[in-house]
N, C-alpha and C positions, 0 to 999 in steps of 0.2 A: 601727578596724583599724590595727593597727602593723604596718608594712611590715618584716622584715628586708630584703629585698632586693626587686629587680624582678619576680622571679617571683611572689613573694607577691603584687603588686600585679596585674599580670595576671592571675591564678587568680581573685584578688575582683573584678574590673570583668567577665570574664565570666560567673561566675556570679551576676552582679547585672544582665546583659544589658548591659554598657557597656560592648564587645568583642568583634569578629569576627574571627577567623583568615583567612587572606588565604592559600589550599593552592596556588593554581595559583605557577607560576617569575615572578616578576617581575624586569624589566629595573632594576637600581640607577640606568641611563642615561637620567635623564628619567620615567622610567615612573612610579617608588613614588614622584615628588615630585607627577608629575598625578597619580596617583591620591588620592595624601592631599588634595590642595587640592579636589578634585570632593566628597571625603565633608568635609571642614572646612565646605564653604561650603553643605551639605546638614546641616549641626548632625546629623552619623552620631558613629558609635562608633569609641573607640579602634581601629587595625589593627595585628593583628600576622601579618607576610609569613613566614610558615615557609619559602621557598622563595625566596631570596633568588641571581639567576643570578650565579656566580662568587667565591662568597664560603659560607664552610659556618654562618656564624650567622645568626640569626634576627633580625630587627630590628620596631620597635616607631613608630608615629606617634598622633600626634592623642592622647597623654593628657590633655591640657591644653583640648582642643578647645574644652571650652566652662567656662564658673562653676560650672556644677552638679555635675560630672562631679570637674572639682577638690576642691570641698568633700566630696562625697563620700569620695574617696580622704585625704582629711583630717579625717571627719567625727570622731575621737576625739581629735583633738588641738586644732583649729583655735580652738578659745575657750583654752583656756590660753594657746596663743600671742597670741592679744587681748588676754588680761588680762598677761600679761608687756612686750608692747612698750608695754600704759595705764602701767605705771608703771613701765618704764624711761623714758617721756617725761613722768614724774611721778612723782618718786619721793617726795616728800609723799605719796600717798596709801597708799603702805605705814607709812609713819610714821605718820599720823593713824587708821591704821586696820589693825595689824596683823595681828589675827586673821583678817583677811577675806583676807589677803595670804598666808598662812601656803604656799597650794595655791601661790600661783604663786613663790614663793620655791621652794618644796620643787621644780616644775616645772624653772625655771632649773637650780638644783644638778645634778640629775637629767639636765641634757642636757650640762654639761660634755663636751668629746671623752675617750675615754677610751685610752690606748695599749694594744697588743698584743704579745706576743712570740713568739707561737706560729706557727703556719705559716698563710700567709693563703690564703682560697680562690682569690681572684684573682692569684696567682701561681703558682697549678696548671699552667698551660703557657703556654710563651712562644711569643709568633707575630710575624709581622712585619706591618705597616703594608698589603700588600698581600693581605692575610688577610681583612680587612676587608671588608665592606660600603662601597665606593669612591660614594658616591650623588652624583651631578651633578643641581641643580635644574634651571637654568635654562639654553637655548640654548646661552647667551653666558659659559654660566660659567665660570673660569679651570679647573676640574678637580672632584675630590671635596671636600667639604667636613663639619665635626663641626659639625654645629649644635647640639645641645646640650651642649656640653663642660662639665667644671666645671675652669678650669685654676687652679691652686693654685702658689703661689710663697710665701718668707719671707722677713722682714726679714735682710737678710745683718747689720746689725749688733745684729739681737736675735734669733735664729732660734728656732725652735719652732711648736707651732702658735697659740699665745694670739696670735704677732704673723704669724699668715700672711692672705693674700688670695686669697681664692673666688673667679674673677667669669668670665662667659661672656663669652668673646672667643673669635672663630670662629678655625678652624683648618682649613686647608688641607692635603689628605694628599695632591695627586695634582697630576699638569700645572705647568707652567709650568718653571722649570727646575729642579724638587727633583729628587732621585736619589732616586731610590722605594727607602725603607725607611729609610732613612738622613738625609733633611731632610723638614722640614714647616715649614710657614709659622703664624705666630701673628701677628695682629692684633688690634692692642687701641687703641681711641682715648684721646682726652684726657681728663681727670680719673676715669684709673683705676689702681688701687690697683696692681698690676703694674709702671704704668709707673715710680713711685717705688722699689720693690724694685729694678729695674734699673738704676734712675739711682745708687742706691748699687754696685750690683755695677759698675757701670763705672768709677765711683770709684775702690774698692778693685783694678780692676784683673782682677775675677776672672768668671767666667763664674755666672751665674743659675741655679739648679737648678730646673726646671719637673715637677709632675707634673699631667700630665691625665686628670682621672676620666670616664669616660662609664658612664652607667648609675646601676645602685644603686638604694636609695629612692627616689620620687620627690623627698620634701623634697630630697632633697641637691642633685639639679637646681635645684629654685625659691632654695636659700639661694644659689644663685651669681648671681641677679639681682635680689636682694632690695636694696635702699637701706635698710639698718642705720643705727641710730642711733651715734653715736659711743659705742666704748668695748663693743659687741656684734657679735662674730665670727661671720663666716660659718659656721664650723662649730660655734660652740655653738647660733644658729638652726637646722640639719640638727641635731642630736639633739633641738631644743625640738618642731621639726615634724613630726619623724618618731616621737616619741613614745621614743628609742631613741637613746642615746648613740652619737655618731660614733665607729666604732671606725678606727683606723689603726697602721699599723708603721711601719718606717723598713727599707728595702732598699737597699742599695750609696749610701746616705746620701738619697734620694729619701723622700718622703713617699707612701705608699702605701693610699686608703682601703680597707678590709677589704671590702666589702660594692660597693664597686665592682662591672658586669659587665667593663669594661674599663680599661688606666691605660698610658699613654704616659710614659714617662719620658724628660727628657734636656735640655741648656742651651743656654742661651743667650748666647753670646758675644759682647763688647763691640765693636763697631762691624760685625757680621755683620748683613747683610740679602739681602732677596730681593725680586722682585715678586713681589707676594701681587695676586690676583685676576685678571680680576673677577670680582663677585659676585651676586646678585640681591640687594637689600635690603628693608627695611621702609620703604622710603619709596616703592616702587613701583617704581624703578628700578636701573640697575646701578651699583654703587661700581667703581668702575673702576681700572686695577692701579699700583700704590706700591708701593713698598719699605717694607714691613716687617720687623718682625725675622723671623731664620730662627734656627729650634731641628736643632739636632743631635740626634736621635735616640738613646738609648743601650737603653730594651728597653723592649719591646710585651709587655704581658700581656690576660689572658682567662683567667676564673673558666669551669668546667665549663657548659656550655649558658649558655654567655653569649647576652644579647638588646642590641642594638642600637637605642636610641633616636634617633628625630631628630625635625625638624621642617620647616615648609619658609617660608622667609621672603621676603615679596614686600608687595603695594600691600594697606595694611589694608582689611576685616579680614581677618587670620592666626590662626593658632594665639596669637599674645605679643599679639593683646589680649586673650584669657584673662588669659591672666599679667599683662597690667598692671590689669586688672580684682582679681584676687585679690588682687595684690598691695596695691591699693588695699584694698580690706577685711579686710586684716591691720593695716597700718601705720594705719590709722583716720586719727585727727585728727594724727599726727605735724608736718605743714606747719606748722598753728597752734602746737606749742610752739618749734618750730625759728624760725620770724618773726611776732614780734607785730605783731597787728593782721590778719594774710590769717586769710581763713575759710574759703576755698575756691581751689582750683588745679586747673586740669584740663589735662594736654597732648591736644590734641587727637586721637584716636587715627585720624580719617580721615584726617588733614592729618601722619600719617606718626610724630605725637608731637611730636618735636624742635620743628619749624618752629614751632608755632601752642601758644599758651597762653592759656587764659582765665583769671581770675581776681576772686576778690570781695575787696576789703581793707576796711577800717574810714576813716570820715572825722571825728576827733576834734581837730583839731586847733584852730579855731576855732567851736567850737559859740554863741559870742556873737554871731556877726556873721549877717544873713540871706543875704548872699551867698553862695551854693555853685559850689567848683568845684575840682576836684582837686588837692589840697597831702599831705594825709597817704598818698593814695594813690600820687604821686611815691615817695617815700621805700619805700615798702614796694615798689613795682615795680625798685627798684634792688636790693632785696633779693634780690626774687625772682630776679630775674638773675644774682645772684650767690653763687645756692648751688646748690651741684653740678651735678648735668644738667642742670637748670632753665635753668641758664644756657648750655646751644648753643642755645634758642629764637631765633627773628630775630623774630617777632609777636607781643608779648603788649597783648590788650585788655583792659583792668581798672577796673573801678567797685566801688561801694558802696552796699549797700542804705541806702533813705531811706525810703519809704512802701510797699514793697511788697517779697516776698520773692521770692529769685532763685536760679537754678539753674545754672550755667554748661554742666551736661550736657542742658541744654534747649537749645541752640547757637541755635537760628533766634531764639528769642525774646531768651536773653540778647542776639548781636550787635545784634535789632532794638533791646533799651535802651539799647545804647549810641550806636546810630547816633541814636536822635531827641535824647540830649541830647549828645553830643561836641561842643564849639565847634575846627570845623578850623583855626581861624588859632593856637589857644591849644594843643589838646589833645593835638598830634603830637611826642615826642621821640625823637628820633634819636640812635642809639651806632654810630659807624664805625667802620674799619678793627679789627674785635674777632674772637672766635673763634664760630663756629658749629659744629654737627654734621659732624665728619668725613664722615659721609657722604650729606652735603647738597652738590650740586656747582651751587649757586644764586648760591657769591658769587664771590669773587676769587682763588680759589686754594684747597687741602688746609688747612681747619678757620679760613679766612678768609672775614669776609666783616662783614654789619651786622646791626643787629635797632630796632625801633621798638614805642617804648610807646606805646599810643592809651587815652586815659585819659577818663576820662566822669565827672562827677558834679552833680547838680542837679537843676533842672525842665526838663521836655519843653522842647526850642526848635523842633523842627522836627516837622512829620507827614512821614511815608514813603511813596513811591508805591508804588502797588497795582500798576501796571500801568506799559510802557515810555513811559516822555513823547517827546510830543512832539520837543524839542531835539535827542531823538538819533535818528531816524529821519531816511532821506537825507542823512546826512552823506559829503561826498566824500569816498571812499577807505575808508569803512566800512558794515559791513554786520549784517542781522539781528540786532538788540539783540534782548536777552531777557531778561526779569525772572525773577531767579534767586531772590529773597524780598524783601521790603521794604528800598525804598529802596538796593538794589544789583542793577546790569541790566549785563550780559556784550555787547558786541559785538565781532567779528570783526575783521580788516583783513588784510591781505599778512604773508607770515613777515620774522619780526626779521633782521636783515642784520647790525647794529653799534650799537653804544652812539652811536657818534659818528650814525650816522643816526638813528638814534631819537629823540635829543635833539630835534632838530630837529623830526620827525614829529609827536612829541608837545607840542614847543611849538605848531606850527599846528594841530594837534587842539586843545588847550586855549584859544589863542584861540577859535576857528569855536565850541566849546562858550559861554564866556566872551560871545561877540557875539549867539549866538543867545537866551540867559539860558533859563529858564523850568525849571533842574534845582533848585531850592529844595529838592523833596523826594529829593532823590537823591545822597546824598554820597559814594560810590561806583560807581565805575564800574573795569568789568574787560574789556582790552583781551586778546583770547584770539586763537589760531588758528582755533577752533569754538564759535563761542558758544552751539550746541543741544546739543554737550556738556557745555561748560562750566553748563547752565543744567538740564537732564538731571535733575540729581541734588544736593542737600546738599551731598554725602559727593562728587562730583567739583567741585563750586566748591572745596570745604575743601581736598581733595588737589590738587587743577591750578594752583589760586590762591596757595597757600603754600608749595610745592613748587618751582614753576618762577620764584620772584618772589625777588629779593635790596633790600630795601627802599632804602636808599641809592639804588642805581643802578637802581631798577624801578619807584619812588611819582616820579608828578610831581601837578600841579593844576591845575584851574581857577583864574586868578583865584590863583596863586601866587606868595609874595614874603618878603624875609628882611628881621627886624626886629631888630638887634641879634643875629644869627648865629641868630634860631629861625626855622626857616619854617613857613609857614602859608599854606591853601587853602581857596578855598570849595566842592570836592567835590575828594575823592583819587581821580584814575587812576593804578590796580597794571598793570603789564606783564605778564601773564603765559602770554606768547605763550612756546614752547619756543625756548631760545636757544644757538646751535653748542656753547657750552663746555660742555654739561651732560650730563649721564649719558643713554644711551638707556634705554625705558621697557622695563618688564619684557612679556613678549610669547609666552605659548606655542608651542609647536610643535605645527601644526595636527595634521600626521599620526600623531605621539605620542598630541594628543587622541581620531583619530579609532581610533589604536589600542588603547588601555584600555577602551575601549567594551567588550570581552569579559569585562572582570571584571565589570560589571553586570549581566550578559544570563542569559537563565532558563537556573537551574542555575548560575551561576557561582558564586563565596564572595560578592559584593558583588551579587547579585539582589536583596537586600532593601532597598536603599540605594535611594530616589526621590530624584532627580537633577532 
């Protein structure tokens, strides 16, 4: 099925059962974000709210909900785009093998953007910002927010579309101190393709031309989050996925997609900002309010029965692990051509993405010698950290298979091969004062902070405990150890106060451990606030532990000591007790909860949704 537009896609999800119309008035105020996250976390069907309170359109959640639901909605396009990004990260294999390639060549051409000059539909009527569907997710949130936006900008010193930049970066339309209709806030963090356009237009002196698409196909949504290989445009992927060449105009010199349901136009001017937020995020918590840039408004459109997309973004999983799930089964093996030697990368998606990386590399480097122990996987781990997103991670654990095959989305097992062979004096490197995830507030500041490679490779050196040892029960000033999975056990103690007290804590904690001995199997240890939450769940070790922990200033050790500026431990304790400087957690509003209860109840639109 080839979407022209969003309508087309809703008509086929519900007459394929993947789609409920939502008749009764929903509140934009908190309501349509609980309600999307109750049918998301119930794996329910796309909603579309016909009756959206204070706003005359229609709005749209949960297409992305799940992998199935996605491919579905791309099920006539979604192998060409396979076989197109196989050999854009292989182009030998169009060469060695043309005729096989002929479909996905002709594919490529075929989705080029194509310009218009005719009247576009989405310039049908002009509305203002307060027209809108204003949706507030979370409590604490600074105002309305576009979660799915596609914001679009051009190279001011090459303009057109060949050199412009797709990418979802939230936008702010309501609260804080915009002038409703007239200012909005854009945020967009570090290494992204926007911020470089800008940093030319400030250059030259001149203001940014931004236009923001909401709606349309859905490909057009996913090309704005897609990680493209070099030298492949956002918008020629939105025609390769949508089966259907990007049409767009050009209006009072703004770039305008055709097939949009809605398009924000207006700039961005050189040393203009605002506080933007806060916000709920994908790490579980709130990003909290900066200055970002502020766009000047110049005109709001809306295509005839326009729908409103959004999403709602909070502590995984969300709707965007869909998306990074798809996303991963389009881009296939891409990692592997872009750094030789990795075979596999996973960002963790409990543990928020960002923070936590797993990874498999290759160990080649001395295959003569019988000694094994991580050298080729150094190298590739520096790699890793130093290509594009990959690189805000602060955790990345990484080995290499030797006699047996490994899965990094196996999480309990992977960690457990790396814990039984890591030597802790050898295998810990630390990278300080560097940049992490914007909206990680774990280290030292806005996109500051460290990250630590733990590297493993060999034969077994140690067995893992099963159960809490001995060493750590009755320890003074700590409480309820609890064995989270092999050979890493969670205990409790008092809330964090200061780094400067801590230190200290924790050196006499790592003594009393150190005097007592008998942790051989347990090279891990996780100092929390609740250690039967922390121990609870996988999926809250992964988010609690990596979330709230800045490695520098949050690993100490047993039995730790610096040997020519490397340190090394005989078991690592992470801090990851909640510490004053960091974002509070994301938290619904009970009576919100207890009020949506009526869209499920017999008779309602959402009675069929088991909760």
């Amino acid at each position: 099925m080839k979407y022209h537009n969003m309508e087309d896609c809703i008509n086929d999800l519900e007459q394929h059962g993947h789609l409920i119309r939502v008749k009764e008035q929903v509140d934009p105020n908190l309501e349509m974000a609980a309600i999307h996250m109750k049918v998301h976390e119930a794996k329910g069907p796309a909603l579309l709210f016909e009756n959206v309170k204070g706003s005359r359109f229609k709005a749209v959640s949960n297409l992305f909900g799940t992998v199935e639901r996605s491919k579905f909605m791309f099920r006539d396009t979604l192998e060409g785009v396979q076989r197109v990004m196989s050999v854009r990260d292989d182009p030998m294999k169009a060469l060695k093998t043309p005729l096989k390639h002929i479909r996905t060549g002709l594919a490529a051409w075929q989705a080029l953007p194509k310009q218009k000059s005719i009247s576009l539909p989405v310039s049908a009527q002009e509305i203002q910002i307060s027209d809108l569907p204003l949706i507030k997710h979370w409590p604490m949130d600074g105002g309305a927010f576009v979660t799915l936006p596609q914001v679009y900008s051009e190279d001011p010193d090459k303009p057109g579309i060949m050199n412009s930049n797709l990418g979802m970066y939230r936008v702010q339309l309501s609260g804080n101190d915009y002038e409703m209709n007239k200012e909005i806030g854009l945020h967009y963090q570090i290494h992204r393709g926007i911020g470089i356009h800008q940093a030319k237009a400030v250059k030259k002196g001149e203001p940014l031309k931004v236009s923001i698409f909401i709606g349309g196909p859905p490909a057009h949504t996913l090309s704005a989050v897609m990680p493209l290989p070099e030298g492949l445009s956002e918008m020629t992927f939105a025609g390769l996925l949508a089966g259907r060449r990007f049409r767009y105009s050009y209006k009072d010199g703004y770039c305008i997609s055709n097939d949009a349901d809605f398009v924000i136009t207006g700039e961005i001017y050189p040393g203009e900002t605002k506080p933007e937020g806060p916000f709920g995020d994908h790490l579980g918590y709130y990003s909290l309010t900066h200055e970002f840039p502020l766009m000047r408004v110049h005109k709001v459109y809306a295509k005839p029965n326009a729908i409103w997309p959004f999403t709602v973004v909070g502590r995984p999983p969300q709707e965007d692990t869909a998306f990074g799930d798809l996303i991963h089964e389009i881009t296939g093996d891409a990692i592997k051509q872009e750094i030789p030697g990795v075979k596999e990368v996973h960002a963790v998606d409990a543990a928020g993405v960002h923070p936590l990386l797993f990874a498999i590399g290759s160990e080649r480097y001395t295959p003569y010698t019988d000694v094994k122990q991580p050298t080729e996987l150094l190298t590739i781990a520096n790699r890793i950290l130093g290509t594009g997103q990959l690189s805000l991670a602060k955790y990345l654990f990484i080995t290499a298979e030797d006699k047996q095959p490994l899965d990094t989305h196996r999480e309990v097992e992977f960690l457990t091969y790396i814990l039984e062979r890591m030597d802790l004096q050898r295998d810990i490197h630390f990278y300080t004062h560097t940049t992490i995830d914007t909206l990680d507030y774990s280290g030292t500041g806005l996109n500051s902070g460290s990250k630590v490679v733990m590297a493993a490779y060999g034969d077994k050196i140690r067995d893992l405990c099963r159960e809490v040892p001995e060493a750590l029960r009755d320890v003074r000033g700590y409480e309820n150890p609890q064995l989270i999975m092999p050979g890493v056990v969670s205990i409790q103690t008092s809330a964090f106060t200061s780094y400067e007290h801590t230190a200290q804590e924790m050196k006499e904690f790592a003594a009393a451990l150190q005097e007592r001995g008998g942790l051989e199997s347990c090279p891990m240890i996780i100092v929390c606030d609740d250690s039967s939450f922390m121990s609870a769940s996988l999926s809250n070790f992964l988010w609690a532990t990596f979330t709230r922990s800045n490695p520098s200033h949050d690993m100490y050790g047993v039995n730790s000591s610096y040997a020519h500026k490397h340190w090394g431990c005989d078991q690592v304790i992470i801090d990851a007790r909640v510490k004053p400087h960091q974002a509070p957690p994301l938290v619904p509003d009970p009576s919100v909860e207890k009020g949506i209860e009526r869209f499920f109840a017999k008779g309602a639109s959402l009675e069929s949704i088991k909760l």
